[in-house]
C-alpha positions in Angstrom: -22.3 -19.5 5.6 -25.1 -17.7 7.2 -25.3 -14.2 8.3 -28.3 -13.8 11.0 -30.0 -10.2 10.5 -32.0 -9.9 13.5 -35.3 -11.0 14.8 -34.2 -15.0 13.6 -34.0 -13.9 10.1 -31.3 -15.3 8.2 -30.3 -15.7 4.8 -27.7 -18.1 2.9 -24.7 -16.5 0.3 -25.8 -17.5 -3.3 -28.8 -19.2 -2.7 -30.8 -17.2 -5.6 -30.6 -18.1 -8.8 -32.3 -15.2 -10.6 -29.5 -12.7 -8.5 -26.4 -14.4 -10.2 -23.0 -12.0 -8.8 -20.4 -12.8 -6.2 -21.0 -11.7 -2.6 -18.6 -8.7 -2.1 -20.6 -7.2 -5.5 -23.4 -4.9 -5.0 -25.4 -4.8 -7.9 -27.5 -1.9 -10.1 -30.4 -2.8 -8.1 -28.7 -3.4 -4.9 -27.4 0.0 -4.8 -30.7 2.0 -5.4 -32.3 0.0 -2.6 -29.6 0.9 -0.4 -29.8 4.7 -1.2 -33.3 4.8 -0.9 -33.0 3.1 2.0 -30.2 5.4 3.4 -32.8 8.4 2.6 -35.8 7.4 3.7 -34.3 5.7 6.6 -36.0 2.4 6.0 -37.2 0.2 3.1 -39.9 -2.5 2.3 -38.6 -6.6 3.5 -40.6 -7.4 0.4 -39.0 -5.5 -1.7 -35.4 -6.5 -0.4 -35.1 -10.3 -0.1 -34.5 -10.5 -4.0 -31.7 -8.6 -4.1 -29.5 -11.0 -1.8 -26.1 -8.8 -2.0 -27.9 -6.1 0.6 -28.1 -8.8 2.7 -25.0 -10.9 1.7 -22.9 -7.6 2.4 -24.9 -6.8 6.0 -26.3 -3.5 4.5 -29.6 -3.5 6.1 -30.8 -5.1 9.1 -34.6 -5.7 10.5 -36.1 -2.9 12.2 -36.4 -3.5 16.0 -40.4 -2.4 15.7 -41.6 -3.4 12.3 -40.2 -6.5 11.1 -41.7 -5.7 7.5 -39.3 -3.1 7.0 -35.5 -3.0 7.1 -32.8 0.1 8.6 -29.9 0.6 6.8 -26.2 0.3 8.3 -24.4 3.9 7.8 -21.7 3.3 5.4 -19.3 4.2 8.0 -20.3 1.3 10.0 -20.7 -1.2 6.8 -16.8 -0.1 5.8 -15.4 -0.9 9.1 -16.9 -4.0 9.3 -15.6 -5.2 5.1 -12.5 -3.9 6.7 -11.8 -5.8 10.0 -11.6 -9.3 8.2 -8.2 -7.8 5.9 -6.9 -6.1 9.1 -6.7 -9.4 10.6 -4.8 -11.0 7.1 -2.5 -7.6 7.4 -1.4 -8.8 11.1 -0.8 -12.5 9.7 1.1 -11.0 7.1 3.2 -8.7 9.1 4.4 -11.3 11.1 5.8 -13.3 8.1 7.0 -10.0 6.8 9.6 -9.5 10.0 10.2 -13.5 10.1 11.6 -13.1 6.9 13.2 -9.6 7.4 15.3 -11.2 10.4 15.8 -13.8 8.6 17.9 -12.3 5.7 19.3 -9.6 7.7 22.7 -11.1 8.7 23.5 -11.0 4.8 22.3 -7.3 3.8 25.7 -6.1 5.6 27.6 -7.9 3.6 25.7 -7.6 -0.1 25.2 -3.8 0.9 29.2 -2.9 0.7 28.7 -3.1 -2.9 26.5 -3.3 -5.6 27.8 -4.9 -8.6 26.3 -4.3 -11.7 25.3 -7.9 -13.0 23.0 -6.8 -10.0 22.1 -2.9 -10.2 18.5 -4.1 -12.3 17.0 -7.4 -11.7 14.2 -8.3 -14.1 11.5 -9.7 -11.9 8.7 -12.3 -13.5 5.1 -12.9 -11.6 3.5 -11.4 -9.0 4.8 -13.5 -6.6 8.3 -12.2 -7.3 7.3 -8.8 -7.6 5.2 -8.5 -4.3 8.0 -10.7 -2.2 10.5 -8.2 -3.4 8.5 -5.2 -2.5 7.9 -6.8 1.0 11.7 -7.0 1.2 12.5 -3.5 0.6 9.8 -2.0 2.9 10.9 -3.8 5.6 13.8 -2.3 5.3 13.4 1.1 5.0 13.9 3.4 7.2 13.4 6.7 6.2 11.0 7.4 3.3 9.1 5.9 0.6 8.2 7.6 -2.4 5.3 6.4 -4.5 4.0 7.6 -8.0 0.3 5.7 -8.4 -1.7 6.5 -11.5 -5.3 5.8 -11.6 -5.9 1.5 -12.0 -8.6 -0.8 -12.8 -7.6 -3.4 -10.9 -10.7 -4.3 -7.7 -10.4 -1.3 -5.0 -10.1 -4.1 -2.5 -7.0 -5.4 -3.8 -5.2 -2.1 -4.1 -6.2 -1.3 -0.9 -5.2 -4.7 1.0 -1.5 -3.9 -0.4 -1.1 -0.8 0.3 -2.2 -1.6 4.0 0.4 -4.2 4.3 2.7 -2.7 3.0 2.1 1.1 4.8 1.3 0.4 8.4 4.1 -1.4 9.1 6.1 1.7 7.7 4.2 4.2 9.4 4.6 2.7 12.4 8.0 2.8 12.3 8.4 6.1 11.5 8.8 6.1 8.3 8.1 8.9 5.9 5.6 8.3 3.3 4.9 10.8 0.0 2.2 9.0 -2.6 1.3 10.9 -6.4 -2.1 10.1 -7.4 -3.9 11.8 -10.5 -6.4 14.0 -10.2 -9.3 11.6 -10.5 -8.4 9.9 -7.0 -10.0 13.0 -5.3 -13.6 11.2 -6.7 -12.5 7.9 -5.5 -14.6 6.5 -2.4 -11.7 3.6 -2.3 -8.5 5.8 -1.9 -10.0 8.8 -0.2 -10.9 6.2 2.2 -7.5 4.5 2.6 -6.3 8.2 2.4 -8.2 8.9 5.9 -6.7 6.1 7.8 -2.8 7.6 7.4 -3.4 11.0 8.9 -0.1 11.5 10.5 2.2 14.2 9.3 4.5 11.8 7.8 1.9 10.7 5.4 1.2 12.8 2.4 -0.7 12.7 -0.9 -0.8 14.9 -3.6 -2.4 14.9 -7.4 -1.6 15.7 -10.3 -3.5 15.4 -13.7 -1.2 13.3 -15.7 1.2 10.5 -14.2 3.0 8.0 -16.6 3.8 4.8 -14.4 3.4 3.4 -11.4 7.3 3.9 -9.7 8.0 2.7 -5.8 11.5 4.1 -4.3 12.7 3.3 -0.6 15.1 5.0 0.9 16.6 6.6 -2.1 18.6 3.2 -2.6 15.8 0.4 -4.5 13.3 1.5 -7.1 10.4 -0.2 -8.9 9.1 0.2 -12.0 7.1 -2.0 -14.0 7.7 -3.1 -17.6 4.5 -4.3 -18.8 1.0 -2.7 -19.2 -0.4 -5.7 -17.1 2.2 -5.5 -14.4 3.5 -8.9 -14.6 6.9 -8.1 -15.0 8.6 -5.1 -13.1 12.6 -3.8 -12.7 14.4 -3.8 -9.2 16.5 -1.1 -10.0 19.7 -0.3 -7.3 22.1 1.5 -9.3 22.6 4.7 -7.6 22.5 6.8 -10.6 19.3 5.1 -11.6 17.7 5.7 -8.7 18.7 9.5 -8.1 17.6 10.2 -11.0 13.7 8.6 -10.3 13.9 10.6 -7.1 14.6 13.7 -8.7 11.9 13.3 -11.6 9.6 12.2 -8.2 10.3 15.6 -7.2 10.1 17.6 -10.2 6.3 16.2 -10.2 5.7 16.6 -6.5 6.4 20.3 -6.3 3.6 20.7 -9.1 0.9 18.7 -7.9 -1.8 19.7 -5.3 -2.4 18.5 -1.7 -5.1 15.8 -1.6 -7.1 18.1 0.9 -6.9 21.1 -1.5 -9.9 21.8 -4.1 -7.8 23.8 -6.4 -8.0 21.2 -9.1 -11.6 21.5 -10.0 -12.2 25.1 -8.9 -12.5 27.1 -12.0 -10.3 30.2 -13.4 -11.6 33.7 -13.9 -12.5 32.4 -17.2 -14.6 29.2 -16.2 -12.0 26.5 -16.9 -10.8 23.8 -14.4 -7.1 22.7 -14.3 -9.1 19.3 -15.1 -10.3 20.9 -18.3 -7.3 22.8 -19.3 -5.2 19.1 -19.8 -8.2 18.0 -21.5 -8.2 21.2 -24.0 -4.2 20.7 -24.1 -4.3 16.9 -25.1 -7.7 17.7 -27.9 -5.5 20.5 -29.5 -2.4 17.7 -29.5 -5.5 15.5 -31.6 -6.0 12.7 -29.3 -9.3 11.0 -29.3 -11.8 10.7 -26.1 -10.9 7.1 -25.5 -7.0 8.6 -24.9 -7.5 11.3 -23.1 -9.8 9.6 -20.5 -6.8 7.1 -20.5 -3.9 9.8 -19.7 -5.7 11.8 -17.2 -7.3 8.7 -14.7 -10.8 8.6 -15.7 -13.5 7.2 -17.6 -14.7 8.2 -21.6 -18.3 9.6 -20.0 -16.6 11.6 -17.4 -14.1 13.0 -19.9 -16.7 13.8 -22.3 -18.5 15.5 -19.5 -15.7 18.0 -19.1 -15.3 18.6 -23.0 -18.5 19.7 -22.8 -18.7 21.8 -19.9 -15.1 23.6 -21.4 -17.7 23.6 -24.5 -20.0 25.8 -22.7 -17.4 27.7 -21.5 -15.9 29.0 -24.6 -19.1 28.6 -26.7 -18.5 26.3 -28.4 -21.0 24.7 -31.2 -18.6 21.8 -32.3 -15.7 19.7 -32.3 -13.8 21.3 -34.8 -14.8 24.8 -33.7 -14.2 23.3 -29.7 -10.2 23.1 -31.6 -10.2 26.2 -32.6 -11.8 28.1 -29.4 -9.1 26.6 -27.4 -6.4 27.9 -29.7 -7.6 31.1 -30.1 -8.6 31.8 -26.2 -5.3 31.8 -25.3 -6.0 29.4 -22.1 -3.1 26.6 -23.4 -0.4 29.9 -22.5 -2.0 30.4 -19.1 0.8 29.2 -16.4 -0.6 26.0 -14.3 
């Protein structure tokens, strides 16, 4: 597959050795080029035709009166363009979806009258199973969805292709849509991004710095939660009890957390301490390590450790073990958040 850049200039996916990564990667190098590039407002040919993922991705395109330097795309422009190929697969999609919504719905009447319990919680196995069940139960809600999504290290682009075919269908059918993310999302590019593209008043996110589990209710009838750390296996859950009681505990955590818009989160108190860095202080004083605190709040061990130290500085501290004892004597773990 060739993409042209201009001026008869073309170059071929994968054809360098010595630049060994798949084409929707942008490598260490790659990415410096491109910021320079987005600075400066140019950069060198030369100095770009080794690094074939600027090119592979359409980042950077001949300039129109020098063809030995090269204009960057905005990133605007470059998103749009990664994005139109998996709107078209969300249309394909959507149409199955309602092919296969009609097709069951002469039977929900009749299983809907009641519930037995052999079939309150179905354990569901795979991916497959999981995601056709999902598909099911958005299609046919009709009111709201609730969602609880802790931070994930699963590829941006694949979060982001499901939750756009499973949300625009909802949302434009009216549907009411309320999604938890942690704290951490508000330094994502990927769901700050998806974020932008629901801005309707029916759509809202909040954060919040500590989420257990992912957990997906429609219409206050079908939950999902998973069972396994890797996802593979996840609970239909129907039984009403069940259920009212995940919507309740869905609320309990949304009237604490903070509008995605707000800053509140990482502004700092009269005494120089984030809401970020009081959890972290809270979790240190409990005695957990770097590794799980990065893990229950969303983010990585460097970013973590940056905060521990800034909170360091704050209450001037000289160590660990005196960082302990700062935070237990400052009197900032009774401070209402």
């Amino acid at each position: 597959m060739f993409r042209t850049l201009g001026g008869g200039y073309s170059v071929t996916k994968g054809t360098n050795p010595e630049h060994p990564h798949s084409p929707s990667e942008l490598c260490a190098e790659g990415r410096r080029l491109y910021a320079d590039a987005l600075r400066a407002g140019r950069v060198l040919r030369g100095d770009v035709e080794p690094v074939s993922c600027l090119l592979d991705l359409a980042l950077l395109h001949l300039d129109p009166d020098d063809d030995e330097w090269m204009r960057p795309v905005p990133p605007s422009v470059a998103l749009a363009q990664r994005l139109n190929p998996i709107e078209r697969k969300i249309t394909a999609q959507r149409r199955q979806s309602v092919a296969l919504a009609e097709l069951f719905e002469p039977f929900m009447d009749i299983s809907a009258q009641e519930t037995s319990p052999a079939h309150s919680i179905t354990v569901l196995e795979g991916l497959d199973r999981i995601n056709a069940a999902l598909d099911l139960a958005t299609a046919q809600c009709h009111t709201e969805v609730l969602t609880v999504q802790p931070s994930s290290h699963r590829r941006p682009e694949n979060r982001l292709l499901e939750g756009l075919e499973r949300d625009r269908p909802l949302i434009e059918r009216g549907v009411r849509i309320r999604t938890l993310y942690q704290h951490t999302a508000r330094h994502s590019p990927d769901r700050l991004a998806y974020a932008d593209q629901f801005t309707d008043g029916k759509v809202e996110y909040r954060t919040i710095d500590e989420l257990v589990e992912r957990l997906i209710i429609c219409d206050e009838s079908v939950a999902f939660i998973p069972v396994r750390e890797d996802r593979q296996v996840a609970l239909e859950l129907r039984h009403p009890g069940l259920v009212q009681y995940l919507v309740r505990v869905f609320e309990f955590i949304w009237n604490r957390a903070v509008p995605l818009s707000a800053g509140a989160p990482y502004e700092a108190d009269s005494g120089g301490i984030t809401e970020i860095q009081h959890s972290i202080a809270k979790l240190l004083v409990e005695g957990h390590v770097d590794e799980a605190i990065a893990r229950r709040l969303g983010m990585n061990v460097r970013t973590c450790r940056a905060h521990i130290a800034k909170l360091a500085q704050a209450l001037g501290s000289g160590s660990r073990a005196q960082l302990g004892y700062l935070i237990a004597q400052s009197g900032i773990l009774k401070q209402d958040h």
